[in-house]
N, C-alpha and C positions, 0 to 999 in steps of 0.2 A: 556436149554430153557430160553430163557429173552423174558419179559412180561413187556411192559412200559404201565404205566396207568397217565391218565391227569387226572387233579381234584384229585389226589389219596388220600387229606385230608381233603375229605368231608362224607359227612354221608352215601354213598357207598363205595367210596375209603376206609374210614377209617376201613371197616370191609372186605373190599374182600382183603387187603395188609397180613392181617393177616390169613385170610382162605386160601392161595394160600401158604403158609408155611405148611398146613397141606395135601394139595393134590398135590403139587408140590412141593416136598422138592427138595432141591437141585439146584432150579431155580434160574435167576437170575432178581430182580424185582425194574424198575427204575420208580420212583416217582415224575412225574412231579406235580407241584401245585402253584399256585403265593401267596399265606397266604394271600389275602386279605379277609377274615374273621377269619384270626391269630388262625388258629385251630392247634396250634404246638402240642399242646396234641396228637394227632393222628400218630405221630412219637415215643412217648414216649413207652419203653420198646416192642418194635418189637422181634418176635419170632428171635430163631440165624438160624434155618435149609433151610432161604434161603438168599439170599446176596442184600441187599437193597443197591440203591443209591437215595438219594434225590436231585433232581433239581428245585431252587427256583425261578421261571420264567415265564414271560404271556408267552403264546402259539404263540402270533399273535410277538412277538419279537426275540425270537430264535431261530438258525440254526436246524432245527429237522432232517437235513440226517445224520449231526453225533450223532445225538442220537437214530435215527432208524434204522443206519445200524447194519447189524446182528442180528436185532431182528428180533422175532419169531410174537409176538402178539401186536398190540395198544388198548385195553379196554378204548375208549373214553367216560371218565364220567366229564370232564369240561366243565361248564354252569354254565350262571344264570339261574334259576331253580323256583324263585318265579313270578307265573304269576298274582298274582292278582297286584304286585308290577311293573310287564311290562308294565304296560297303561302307567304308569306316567315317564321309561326308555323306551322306544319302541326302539330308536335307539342305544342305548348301548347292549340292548340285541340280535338285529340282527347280529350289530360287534362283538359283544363276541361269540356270540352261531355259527352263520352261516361261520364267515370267520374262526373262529378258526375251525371249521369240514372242512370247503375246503380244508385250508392248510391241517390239519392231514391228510386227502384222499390222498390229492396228494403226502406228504412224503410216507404215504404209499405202492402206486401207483411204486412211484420212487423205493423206496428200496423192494418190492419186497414183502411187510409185510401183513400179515392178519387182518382186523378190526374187532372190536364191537364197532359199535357206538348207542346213544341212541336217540330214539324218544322219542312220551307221546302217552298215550290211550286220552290226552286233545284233538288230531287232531281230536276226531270223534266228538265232541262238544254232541248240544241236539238230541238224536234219540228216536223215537216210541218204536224200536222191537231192541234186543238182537245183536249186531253187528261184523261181522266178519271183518277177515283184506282183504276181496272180495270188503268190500264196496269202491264205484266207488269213484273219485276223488272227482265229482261234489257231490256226497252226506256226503263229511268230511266239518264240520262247525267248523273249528275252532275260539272258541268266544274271545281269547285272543294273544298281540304281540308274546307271547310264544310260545306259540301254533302252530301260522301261522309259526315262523318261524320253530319250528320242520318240519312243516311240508314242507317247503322248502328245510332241508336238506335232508330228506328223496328221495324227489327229484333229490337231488344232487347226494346222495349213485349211485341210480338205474341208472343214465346215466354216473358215471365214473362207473360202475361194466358192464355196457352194450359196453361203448365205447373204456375203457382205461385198461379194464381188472383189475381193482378193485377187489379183494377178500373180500369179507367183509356179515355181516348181521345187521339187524337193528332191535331192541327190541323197540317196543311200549311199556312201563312199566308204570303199576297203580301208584297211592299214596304209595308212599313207609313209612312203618312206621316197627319202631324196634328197636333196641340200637346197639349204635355204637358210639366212642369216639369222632367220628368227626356229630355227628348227630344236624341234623337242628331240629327246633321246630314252623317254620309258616306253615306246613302242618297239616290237620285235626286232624287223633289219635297221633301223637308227642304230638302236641299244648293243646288236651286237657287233654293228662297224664300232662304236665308240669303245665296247669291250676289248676287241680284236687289236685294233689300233693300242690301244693301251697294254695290252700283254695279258690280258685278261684271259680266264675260262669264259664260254658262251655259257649263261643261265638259259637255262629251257624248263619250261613246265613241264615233269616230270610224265605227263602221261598225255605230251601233245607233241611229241614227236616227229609222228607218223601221222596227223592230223591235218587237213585241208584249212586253208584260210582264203580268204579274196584279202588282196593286195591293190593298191593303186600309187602309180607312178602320180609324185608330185609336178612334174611335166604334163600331164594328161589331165591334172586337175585343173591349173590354169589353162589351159588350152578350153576343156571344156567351158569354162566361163566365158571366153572370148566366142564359143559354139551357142551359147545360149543366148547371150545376146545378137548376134548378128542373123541369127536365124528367129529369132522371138519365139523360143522356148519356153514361154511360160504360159502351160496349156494346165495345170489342174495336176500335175503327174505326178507320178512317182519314178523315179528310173536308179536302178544298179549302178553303181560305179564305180569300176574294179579293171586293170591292165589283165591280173591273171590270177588264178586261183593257186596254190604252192603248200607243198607240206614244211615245217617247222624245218623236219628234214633239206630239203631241196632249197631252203635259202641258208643253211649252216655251211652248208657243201659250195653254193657261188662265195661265201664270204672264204671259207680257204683257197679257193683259188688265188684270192691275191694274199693272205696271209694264212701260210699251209703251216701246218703242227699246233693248232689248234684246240684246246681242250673244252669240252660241254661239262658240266657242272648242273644235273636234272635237278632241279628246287619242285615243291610244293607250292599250292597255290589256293583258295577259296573259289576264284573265279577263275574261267578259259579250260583248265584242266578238261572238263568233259566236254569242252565247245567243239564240235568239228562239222564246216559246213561247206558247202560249194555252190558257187552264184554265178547264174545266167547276167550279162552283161548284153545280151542280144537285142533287148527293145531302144537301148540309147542308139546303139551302132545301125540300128533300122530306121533310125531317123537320120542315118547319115555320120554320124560322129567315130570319128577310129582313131584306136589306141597307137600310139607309135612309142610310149615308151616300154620299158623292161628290167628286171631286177637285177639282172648283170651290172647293164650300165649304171643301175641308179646309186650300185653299192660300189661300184669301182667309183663314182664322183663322190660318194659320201666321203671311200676310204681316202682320198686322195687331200683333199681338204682338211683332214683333221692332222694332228701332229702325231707321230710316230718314234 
């Protein structure tokens, strides 16, 4: 089996290169990634039971049929990924995010290969009531460059899987938080383990307090990848993918539990302030797939690994 993953030294990459050594020994797993956030650490002592290659490379510059021929799977996890940071790149993030998913479709396409590519639960923006992935076009708001353009590749998937015979499925994923060598720290519970740890005030958007998010365990994210392939998941879909929904609230409150006297510090914001939404997770887990991680756990292994 060969498994090529883009972005593979980021704070997904860097934990599902090593969890696919434990459920796919014997595979063979190429690592595309460009190091411009120099996270070489995320290469450093890789498991031996499967055959890694790294390719040091933008997406949107090199030949991908000879890197996709013969391959089985493309796990598309390269993006820029910070949206409150999109207002101010709006057009670097379109080129990065959206032409780099074309091309990988269409190497795909050509050679014959399976996708996972990612969306966000960002595309549903603000809603009233609890939201499936039924909801219609005209009711996704996406409030961010990010966002939109997810939601344009999404778009993309569904007419080369309708037209050109694309194999592929598309994960809407929550806030991802968790440990992992290559993990980022501008998202919510990261940012405020690293805050916390550090002696920091928690920054919270001043008017998202009290606000709903979908979260997902980076545990359940690799996992699912190991569910999509062994099951051949790759139907045309769309599916949610979130451990659990949480107010701003209710993950400030798990982080003092392990470091209590805490202070919040409400900042301003352009984007998230008016986001607040809550996501159905029920048609992935109708196919079978269940959540085993949780934001206790995820934030007590975050705090534990950092220095204090």
């Amino acid at each position: 089996m060969k498994i090529i993953i883009t972005g593979a030294l980021g704070h997904i990459g860097s934990r599902l290169i090593r969890y696919i050594s434990e459920v796919f020994p014997g595979s063979e797993v190429v690592m595309i990634d460009n190091l411009i956030s120099k996270r070489f650490s995320s290469i450093f002592n890789l498991p031996s039971k499967v055959k890694y290659e790294f390719i040091e490379a933008d997406i949107k510059k090199i030949n991908l049929d000879t890197i996709f021929k013969e391959a089985n799977y493309v796990i598309h996890l390269a993006a820029i990924t910070d949206a409150e940071a999109s207002f101010k790149n709006a057009k670097k993030v379109e080129s990065n995010n959206f032409d780099c998913t074309n091309k990988v479709a269409h190497a795909c396409i050509d050679n014959n290969v399976q996708l996972v590519t990612l969306s966000s639960t960002s595309v549903y923006g603000t809603q009233k009531a609890q939201v499936t992935e039924d909801c219609s076009v005209e009711e996704l708001k996406p409030q961010s460059p990010y966002a939109e353009t997810k939601l344009k590749e999404e778009k993309l998937i569904k007419t080369l899987c309708d037209s050109e015979g694309l194999n592929a499925v598309c994960f809407r994923f929550g806030t991802i938080y968790g440990p992992s060598s290559g993990m980022r720290f501008h998202t919510a519970v990261n940012k405020f383990c690293w805050q916390a740890t550090q002696g920091k005030p928690l920054t919270v958007w001043s008017t998202a307090f009290n606000q709903k998010r979908p979260y997902l365990d980076l545990s359940d994210a690799v996992r699912l990848i190991e569910f999509t392939i062994k099951k051949d998941l790759f139907d045309n879909q769309i599916y949610n993918i979130l451990t659990e929904n949480l107010t701003v609230r209710e993950v400030t409150e798990v982080v003092k539990e392990f470091i209590p006297n805490l202070k919040i510090d409400f900042v301003d914001s352009k984007i998230m302030n008016q986001m607040s939404y809550e996501v159905s997770n029920k048609k992935i887990q109708d196919k079978g797939f269940s959540f085993e991680g949780g934001i206790r756990n995820g934030i007590k292994e975050t705090i534990s690994m950092l220095p204090r």
